[in-house]
LOLOKOL-961841 format. One record per atom (N, C-alpha, C): residue number from 1; residue in three letters; atom name; x, y, z. Coordinates in steps of 0.05 Angstrom, whole numbers. Layout:
BEGIN
    k    r   a      px      py      pz
  NUM  Ala  CA       X       Y       Z
...
REM end
This chain:
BEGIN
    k    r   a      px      py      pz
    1  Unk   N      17     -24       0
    1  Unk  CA       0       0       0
    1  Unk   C      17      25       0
    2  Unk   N      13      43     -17
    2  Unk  CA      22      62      -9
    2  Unk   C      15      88       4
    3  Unk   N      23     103      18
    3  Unk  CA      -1     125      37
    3  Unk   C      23     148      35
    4  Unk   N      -4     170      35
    4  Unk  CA       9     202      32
    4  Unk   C      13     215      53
    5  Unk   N      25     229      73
    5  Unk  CA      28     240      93
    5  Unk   C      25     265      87
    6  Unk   N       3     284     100
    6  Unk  CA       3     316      90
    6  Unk   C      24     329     106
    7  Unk   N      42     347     107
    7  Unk  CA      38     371     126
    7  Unk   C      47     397     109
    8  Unk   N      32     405     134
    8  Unk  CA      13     428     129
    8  Unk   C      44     449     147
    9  Unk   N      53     475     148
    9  Unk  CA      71     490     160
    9  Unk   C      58     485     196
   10  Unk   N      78     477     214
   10  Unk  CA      65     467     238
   10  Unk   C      61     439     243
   11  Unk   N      62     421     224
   11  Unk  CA      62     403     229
   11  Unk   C      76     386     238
   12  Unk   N      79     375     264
   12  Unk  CA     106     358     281
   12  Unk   C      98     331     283
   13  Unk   N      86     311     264
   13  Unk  CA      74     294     271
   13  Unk   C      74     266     251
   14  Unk   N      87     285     224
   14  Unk  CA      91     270     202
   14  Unk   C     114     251     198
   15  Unk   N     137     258     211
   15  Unk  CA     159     238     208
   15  Unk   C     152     221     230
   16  Unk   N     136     225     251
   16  Unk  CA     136     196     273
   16  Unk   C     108     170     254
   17  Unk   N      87     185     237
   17  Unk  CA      76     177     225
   17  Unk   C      88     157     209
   18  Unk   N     106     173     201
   18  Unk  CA     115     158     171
   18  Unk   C     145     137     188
   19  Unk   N     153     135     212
   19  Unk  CA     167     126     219
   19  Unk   C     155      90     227
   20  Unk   N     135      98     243
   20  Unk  CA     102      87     240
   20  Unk   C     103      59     218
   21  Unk   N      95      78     194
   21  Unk  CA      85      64     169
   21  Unk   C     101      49     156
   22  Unk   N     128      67     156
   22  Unk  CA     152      53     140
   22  Unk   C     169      34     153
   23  Unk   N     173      47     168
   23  Unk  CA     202      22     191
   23  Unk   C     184      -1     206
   24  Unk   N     162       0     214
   24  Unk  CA     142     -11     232
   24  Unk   C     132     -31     218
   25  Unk   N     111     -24     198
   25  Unk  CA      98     -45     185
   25  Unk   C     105     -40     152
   26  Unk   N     130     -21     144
   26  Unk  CA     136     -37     120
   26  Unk   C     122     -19      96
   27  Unk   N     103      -4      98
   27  Unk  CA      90       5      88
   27  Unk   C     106      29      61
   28  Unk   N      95      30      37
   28  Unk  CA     114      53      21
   28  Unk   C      92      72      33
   29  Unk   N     109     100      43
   29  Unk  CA      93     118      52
   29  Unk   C     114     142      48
   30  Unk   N     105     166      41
   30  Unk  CA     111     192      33
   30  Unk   C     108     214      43
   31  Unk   N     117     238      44
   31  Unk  CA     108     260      68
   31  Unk   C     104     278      35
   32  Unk   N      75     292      38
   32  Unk  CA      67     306      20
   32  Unk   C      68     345      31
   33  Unk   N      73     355      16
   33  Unk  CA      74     386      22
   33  Unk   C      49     403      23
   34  Unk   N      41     417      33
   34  Unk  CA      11     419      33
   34  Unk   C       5     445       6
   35  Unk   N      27     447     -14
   35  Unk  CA      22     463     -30
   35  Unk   C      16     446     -54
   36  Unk   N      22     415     -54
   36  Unk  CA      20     394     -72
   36  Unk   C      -9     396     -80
   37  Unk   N     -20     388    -108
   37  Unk  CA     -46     390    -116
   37  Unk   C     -51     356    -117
   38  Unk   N     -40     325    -127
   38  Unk  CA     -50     301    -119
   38  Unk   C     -31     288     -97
   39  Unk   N     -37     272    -109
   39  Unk  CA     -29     245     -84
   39  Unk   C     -16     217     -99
   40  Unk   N     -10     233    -122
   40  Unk  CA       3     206    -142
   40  Unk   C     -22     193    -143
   41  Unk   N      -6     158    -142
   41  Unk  CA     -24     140    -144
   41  Unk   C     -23     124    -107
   42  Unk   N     -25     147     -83
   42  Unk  CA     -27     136     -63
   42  Unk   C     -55     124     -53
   43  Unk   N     -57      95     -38
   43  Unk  CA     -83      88     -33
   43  Unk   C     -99     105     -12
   44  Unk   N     -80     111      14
   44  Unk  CA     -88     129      43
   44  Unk   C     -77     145      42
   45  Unk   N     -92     174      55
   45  Unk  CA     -83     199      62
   45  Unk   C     -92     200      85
   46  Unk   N     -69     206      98
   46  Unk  CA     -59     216     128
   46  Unk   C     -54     245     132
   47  Unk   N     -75     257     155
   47  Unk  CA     -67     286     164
   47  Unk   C     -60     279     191
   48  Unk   N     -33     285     197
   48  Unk  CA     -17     277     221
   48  Unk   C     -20     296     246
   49  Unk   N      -7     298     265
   49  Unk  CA     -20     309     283
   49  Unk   C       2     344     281
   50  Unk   N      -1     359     298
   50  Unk  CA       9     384     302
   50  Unk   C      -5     409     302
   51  Unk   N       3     430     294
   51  Unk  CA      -5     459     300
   51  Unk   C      -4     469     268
   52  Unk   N     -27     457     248
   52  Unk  CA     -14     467     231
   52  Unk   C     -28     501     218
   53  Unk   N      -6     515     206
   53  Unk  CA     -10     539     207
   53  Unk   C      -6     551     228
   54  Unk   N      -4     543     252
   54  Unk  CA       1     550     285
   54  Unk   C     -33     557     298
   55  Unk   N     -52     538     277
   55  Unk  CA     -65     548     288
   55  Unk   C     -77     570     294
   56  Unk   N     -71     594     272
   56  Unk  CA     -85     616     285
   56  Unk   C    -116     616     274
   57  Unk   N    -128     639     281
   57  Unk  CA    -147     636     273
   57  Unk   C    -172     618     301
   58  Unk   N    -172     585     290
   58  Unk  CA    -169     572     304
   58  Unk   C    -151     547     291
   59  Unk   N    -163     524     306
   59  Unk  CA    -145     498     302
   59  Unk   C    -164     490     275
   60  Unk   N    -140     485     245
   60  Unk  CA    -149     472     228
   60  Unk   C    -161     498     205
   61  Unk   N    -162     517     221
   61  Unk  CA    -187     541     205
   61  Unk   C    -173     547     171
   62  Unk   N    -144     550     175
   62  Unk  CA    -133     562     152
   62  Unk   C    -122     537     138
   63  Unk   N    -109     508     150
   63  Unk  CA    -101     492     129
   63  Unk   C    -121     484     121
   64  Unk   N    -152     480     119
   64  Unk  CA    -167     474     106
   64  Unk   C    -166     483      79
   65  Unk   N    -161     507      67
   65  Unk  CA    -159     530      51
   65  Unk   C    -132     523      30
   66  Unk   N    -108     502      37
   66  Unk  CA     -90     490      38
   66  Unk   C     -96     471      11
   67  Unk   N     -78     486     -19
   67  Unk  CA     -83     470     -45
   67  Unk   C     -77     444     -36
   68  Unk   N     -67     426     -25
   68  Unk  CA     -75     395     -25
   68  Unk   C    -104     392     -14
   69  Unk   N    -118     406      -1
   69  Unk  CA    -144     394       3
   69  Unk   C    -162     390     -11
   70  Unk   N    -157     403     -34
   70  Unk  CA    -168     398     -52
   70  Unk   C    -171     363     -64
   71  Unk   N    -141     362     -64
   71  Unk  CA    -125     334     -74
   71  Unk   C    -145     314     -54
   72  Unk   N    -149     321     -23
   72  Unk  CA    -158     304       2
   72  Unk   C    -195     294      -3
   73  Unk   N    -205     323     -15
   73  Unk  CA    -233     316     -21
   73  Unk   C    -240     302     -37
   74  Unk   N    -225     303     -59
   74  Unk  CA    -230     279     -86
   74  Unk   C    -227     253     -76
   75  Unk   N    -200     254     -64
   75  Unk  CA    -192     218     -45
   75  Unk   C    -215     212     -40
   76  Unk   N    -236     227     -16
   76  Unk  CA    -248     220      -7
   76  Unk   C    -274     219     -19
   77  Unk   N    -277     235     -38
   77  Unk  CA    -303     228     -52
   77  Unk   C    -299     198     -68
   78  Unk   N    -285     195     -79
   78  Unk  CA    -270     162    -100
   78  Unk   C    -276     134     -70
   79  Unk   N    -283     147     -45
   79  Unk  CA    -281     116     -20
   79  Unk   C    -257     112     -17
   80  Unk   N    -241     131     -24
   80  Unk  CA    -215     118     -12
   80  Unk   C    -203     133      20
   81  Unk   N    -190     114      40
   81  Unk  CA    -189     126      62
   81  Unk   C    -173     149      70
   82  Unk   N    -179     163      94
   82  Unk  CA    -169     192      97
   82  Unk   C    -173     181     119
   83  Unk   N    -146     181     143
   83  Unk  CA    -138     187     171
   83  Unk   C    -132     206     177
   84  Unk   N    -145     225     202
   84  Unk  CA    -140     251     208
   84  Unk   C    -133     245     238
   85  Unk   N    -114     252     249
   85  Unk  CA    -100     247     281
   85  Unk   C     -96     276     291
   86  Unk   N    -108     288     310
   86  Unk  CA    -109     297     336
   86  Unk   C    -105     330     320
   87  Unk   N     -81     341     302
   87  Unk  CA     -95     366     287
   87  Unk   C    -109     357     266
   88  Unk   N    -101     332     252
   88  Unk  CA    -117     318     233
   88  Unk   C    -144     320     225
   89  Unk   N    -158     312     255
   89  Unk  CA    -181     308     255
   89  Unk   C    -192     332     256
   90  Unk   N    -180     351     267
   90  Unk  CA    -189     379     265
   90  Unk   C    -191     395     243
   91  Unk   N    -167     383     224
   91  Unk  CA    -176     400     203
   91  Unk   C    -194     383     189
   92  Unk   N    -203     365     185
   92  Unk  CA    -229     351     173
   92  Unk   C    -258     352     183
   93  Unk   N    -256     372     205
   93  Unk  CA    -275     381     212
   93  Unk   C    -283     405     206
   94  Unk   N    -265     421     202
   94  Unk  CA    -266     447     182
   94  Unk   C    -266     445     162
   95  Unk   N    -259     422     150
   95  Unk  CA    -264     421     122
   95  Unk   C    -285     407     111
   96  Unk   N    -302     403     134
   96  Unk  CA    -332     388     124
   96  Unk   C    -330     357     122
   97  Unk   N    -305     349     124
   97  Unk  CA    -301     316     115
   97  Unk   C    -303     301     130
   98  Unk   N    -313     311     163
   98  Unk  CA    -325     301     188
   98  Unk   C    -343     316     207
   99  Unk   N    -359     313     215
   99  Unk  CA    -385     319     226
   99  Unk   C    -371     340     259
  100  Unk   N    -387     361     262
  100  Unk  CA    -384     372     280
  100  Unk   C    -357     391     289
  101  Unk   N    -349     399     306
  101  Unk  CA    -319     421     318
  101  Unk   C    -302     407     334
  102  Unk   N    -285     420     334
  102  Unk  CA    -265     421     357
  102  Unk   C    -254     435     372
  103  Unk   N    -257     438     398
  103  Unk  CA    -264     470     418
  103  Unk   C    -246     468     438
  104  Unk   N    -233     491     447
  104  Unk  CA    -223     494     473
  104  Unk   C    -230     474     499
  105  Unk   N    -205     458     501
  105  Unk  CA    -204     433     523
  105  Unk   C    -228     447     547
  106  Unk   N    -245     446     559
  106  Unk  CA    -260     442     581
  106  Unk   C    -244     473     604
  107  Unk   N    -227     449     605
  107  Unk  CA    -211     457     630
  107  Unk   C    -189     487     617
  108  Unk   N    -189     490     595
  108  Unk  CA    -174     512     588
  108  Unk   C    -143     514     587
  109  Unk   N    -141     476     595
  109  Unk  CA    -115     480     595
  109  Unk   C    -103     453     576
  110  Unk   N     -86     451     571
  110  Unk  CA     -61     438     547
  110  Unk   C     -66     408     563
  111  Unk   N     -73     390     549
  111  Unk  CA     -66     368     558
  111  Unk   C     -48     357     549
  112  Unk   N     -41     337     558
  112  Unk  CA     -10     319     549
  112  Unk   C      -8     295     561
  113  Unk   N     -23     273     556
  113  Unk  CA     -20     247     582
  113  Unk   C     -31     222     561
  114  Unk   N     -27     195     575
  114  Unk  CA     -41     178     561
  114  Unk   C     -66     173     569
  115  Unk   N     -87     155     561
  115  Unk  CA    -115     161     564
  115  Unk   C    -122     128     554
  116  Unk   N    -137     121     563
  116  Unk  CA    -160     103     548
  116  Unk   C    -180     105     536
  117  Unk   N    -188      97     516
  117  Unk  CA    -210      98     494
  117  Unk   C    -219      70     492
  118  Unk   N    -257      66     492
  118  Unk  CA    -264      47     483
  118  Unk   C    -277      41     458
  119  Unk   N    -277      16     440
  119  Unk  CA    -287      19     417
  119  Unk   C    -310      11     424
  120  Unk   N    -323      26     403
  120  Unk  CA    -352      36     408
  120  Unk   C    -374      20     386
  121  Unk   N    -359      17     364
  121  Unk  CA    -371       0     342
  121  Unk   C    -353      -6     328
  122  Unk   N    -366     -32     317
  122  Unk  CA    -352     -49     289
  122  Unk   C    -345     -28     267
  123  Unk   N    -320     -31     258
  123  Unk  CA    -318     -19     232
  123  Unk   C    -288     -32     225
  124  Unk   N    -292     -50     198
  124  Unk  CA    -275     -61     192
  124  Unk   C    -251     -48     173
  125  Unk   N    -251     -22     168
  125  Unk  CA    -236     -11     148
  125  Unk   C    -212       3     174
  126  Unk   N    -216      16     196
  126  Unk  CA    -194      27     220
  126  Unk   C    -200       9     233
  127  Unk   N    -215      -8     251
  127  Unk  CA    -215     -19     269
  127  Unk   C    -205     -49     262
  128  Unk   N    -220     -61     250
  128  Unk  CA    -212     -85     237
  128  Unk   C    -226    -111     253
  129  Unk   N    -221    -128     260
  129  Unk  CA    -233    -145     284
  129  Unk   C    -227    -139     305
  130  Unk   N    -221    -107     308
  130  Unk  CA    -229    -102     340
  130  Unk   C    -255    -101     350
  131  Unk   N    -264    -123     374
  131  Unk  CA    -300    -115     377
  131  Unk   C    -306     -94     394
  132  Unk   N    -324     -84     393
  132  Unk  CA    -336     -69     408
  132  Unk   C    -334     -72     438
  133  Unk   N    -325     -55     457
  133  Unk  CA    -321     -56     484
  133  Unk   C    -294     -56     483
  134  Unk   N    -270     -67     465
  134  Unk  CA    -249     -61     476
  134  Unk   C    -231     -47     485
  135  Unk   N    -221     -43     507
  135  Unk  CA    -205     -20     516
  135  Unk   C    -181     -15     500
  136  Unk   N    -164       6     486
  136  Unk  CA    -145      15     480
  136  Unk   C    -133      32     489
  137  Unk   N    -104      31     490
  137  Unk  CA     -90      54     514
  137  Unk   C     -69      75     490
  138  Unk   N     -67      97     485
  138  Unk  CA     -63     114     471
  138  Unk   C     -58     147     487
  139  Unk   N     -41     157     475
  139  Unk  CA     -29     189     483
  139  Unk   C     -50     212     470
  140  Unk   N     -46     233     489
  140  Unk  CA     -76     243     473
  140  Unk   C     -50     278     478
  141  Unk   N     -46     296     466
  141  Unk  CA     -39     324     460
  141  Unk   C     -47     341     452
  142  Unk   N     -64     351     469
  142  Unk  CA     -76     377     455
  142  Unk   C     -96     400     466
  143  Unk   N     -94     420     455
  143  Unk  CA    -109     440     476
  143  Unk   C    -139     452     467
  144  Unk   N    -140     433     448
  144  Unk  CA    -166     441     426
  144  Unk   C    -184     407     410
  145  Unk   N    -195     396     441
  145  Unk  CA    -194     368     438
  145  Unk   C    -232     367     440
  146  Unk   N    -234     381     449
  146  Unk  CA    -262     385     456
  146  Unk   C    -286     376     439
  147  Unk   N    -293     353     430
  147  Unk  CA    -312     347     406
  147  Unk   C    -338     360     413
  148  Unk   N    -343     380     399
  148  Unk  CA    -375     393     399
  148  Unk   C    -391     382     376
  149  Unk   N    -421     373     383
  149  Unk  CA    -442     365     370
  149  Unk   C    -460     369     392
  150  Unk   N    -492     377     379
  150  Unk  CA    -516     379     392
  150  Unk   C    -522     349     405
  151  Unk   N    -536     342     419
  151  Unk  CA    -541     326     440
  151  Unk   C    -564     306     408
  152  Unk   N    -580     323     396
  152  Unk  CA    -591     310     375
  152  Unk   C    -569     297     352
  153  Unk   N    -552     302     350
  153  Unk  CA    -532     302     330
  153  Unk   C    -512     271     336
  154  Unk   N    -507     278     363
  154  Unk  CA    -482     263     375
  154  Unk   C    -512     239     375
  155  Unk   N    -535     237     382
  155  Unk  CA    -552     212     388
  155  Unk   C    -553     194     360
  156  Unk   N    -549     216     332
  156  Unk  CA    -553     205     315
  156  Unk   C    -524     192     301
  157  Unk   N    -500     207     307
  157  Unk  CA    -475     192     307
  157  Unk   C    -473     165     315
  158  Unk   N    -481     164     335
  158  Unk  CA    -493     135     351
  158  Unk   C    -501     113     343
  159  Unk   N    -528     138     336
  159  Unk  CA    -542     113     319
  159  Unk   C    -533     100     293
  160  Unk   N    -519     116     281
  160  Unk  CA    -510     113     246
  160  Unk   C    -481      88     257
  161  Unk   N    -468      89     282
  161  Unk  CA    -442      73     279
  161  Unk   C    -420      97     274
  162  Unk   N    -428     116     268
  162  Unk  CA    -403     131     272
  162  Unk   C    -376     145     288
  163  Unk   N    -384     140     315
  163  Unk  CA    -383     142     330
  163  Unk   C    -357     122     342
  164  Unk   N    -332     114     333
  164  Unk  CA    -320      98     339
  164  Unk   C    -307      84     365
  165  Unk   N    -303     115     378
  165  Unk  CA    -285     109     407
  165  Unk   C    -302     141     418
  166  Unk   N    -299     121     443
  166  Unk  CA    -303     141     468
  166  Unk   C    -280     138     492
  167  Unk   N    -277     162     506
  167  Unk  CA    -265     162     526
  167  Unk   C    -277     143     558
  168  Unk   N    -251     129     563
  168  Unk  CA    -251     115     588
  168  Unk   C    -235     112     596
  169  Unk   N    -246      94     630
  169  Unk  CA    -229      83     647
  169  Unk   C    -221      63     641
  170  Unk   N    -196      54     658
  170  Unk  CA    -177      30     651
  170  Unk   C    -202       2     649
  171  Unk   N    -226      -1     656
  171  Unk  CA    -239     -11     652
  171  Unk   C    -267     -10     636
  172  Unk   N    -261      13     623
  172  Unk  CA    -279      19     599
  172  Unk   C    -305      27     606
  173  Unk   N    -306      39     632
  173  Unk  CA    -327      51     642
  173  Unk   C    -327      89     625
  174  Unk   N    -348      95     616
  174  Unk  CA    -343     128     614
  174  Unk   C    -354     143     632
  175  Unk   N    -346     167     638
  175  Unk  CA    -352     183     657
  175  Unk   C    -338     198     649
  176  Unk   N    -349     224     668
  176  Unk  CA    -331     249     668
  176  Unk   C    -304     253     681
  177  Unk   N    -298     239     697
  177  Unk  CA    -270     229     701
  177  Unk   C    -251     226     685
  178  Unk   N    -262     209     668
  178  Unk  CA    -247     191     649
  178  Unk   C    -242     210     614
  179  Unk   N    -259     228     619
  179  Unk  CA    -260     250     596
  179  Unk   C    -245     273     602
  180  Unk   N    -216     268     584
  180  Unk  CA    -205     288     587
  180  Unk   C    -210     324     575
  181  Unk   N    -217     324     556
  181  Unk  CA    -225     353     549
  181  Unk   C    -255     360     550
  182  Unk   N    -272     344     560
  182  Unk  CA    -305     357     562
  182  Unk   C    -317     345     542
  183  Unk   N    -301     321     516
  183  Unk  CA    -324     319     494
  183  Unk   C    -352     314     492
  184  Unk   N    -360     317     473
  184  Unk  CA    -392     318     478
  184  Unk   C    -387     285     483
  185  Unk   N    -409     277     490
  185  Unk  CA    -408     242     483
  185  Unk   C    -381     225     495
  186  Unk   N    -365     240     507
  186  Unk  CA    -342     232     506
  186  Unk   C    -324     214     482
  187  Unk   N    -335     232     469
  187  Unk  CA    -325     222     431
  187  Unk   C    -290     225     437
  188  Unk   N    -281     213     425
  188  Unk  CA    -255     217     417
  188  Unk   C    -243     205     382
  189  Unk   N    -262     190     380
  189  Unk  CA    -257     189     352
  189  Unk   C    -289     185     325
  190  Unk   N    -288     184     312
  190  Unk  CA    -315     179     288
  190  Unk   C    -307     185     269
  191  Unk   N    -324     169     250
  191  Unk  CA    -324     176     217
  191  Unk   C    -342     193     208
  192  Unk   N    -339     186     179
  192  Unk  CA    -361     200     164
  192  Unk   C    -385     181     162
  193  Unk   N    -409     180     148
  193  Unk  CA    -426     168     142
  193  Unk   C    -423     146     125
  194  Unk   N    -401     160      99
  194  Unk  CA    -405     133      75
  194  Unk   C    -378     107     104
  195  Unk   N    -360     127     123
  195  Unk  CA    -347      96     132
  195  Unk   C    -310      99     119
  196  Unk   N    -317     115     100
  196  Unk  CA    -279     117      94
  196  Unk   C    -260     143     108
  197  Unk   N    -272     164     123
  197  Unk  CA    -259     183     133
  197  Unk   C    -257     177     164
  198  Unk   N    -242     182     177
  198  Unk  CA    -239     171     202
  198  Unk   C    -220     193     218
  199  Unk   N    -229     208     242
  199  Unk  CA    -209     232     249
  199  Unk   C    -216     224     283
  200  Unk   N    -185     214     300
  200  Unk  CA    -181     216     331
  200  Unk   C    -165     235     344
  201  Unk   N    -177     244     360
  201  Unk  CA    -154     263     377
  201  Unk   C    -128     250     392
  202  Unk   N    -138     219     399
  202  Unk  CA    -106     212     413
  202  Unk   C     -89     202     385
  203  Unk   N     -63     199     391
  203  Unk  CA     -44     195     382
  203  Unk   C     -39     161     373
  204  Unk   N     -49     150     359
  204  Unk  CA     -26     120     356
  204  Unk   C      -5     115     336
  205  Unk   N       4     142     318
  205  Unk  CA      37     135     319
  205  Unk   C      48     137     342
  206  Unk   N      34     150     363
  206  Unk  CA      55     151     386
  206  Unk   C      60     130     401
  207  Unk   N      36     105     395
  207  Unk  CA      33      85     413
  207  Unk   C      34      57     400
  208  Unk   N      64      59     373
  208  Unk  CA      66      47     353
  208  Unk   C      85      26     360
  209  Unk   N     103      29     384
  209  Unk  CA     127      21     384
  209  Unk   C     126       7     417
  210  Unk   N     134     -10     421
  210  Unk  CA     139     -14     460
  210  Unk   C     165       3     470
  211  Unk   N     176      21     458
  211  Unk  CA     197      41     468
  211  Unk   C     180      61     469
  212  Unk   N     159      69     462
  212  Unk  CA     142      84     463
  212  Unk   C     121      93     499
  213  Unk   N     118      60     497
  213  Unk  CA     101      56     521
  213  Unk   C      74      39     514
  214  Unk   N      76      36     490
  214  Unk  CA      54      16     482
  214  Unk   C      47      11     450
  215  Unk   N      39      -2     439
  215  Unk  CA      34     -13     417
  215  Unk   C      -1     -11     407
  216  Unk   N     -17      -3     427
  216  Unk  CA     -52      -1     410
  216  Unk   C     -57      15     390
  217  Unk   N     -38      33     387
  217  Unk  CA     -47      48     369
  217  Unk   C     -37      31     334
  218  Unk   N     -23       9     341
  218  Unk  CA     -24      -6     315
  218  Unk   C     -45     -18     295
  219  Unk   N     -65     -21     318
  219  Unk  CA     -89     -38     309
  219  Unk   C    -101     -14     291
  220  Unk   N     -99       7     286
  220  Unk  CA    -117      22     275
  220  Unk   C     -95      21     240
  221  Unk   N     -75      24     241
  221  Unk  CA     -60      20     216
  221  Unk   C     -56      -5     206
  222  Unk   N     -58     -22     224
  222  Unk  CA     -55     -54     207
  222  Unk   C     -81     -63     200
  223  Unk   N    -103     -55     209
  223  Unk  CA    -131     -47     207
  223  Unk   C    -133     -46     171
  224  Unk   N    -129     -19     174
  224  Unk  CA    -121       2     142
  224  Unk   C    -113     -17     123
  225  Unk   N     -90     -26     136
  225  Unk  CA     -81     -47     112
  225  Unk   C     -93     -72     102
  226  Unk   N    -101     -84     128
  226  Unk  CA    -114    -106     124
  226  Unk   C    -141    -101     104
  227  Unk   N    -158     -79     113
  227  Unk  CA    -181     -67      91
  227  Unk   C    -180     -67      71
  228  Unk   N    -154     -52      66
  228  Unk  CA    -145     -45      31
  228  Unk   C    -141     -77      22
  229  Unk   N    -121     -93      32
  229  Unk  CA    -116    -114      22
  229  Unk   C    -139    -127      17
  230  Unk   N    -155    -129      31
  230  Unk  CA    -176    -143      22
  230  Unk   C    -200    -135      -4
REM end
């Protein structure tokens, strides 16, 4: 398979990605410029994590606007997959290619810690035969983690399966405890509707490696692969 790595100016997230993809599982994978208009003939596009643009504005506001997104919408109109990670997912929420915002952490302040997330539903293209209920342990960075949706909105996320991971305890309980930035739902990750766009706020290149501190965040890329291959 081969997969495109965006970044965008700000972006600190693309060489552990692609460190990830390439040295890890092997994968031909590329770091794309965010002035690039395609994606060659890559199967996955990856928006990695960081500050890109620095963020002004808000998080995601101006690299949306960013000539490869152009290149990102077509991907995703064609069914082919788009991973968005922690600014990732933020800018695919500004850019319409995922449901709802991303808002000032709760607490107003910078998080930086690892976290648990439970999977929430079947979905065989990121998740793969992970079932539902299982706990995953993953690094979460960021100060603009906050998933906003109406209480009608987030019920219907739910309902559709979109809704992938939620925040929890080491035992997969959710609560407000266990929710680090206030998300609605305690969302931390979802797709789109058609099922090929997929945007989380924690980190699993970071949780790629056991020098790392843990390895769960693999299941979501060998996932990818296993999909495509099939």
């Amino acid at each position: 398979m081969k997969w495109a790595i965006i970044a965008f100016p700000g972006t600190n997230c693309d060489e552990d990605t692609l460190h990830i993809l390439a040295d890890q599982l092997g994968q031909q994978a590329s770091i794309v410029w965010h002035r690039a208009t395609d994606f060659g003939d890559a199967d996955v596009v990856v928006l990695p994590g960081g500050f890109a643009h620095g963020d002004y504005l808000r998080c995601g506001a101006i690299a949306r606007f960013s000539p490869v997104m152009s290149a990102a919408y077509e991907h995703a109109e064609r069914g082919r997959p788009v991973l968005g990670i922690c600014n990732g997912m933020q800018v695919l929420t500004e850019a319409g290619l995922l449901p709802g915002a991303l808002l000032r952490n709760e607490s107003l302040e910078f998080r930086c810690r690892w976290v648990h997330v439970r999977v929430q539903a079947a979905d065989r293209t990121f998740l793969g035969a992970t079932p539902p209920g299982t706990v995953l342990r993953m690094p979460i960075s960021h100060g603009e983690g906050r998933y906003h949706c109406s209480p009608d909105e987030e019920a219907q996320l739910t309902a559709n399966g979109q809704v992938l991971m939620r925040y929890c305890d080491e035992q997969g309980a959710v609560d407000d405890r266990s929710n680090p930035n206030g998300s609605a739902g305690a969302i931390a990750g979802l797709r789109n509707d058609r099922g090929n766009v997929f945007g989380l706020m924690p980190h699993p290149e970071r949780a790629g490696d056991p020098l790392l501190g843990g390895t769960d965040g693999l299941i979501i890329f060998r996932s990818m692969i296993e999909a495509m291959r099939g």
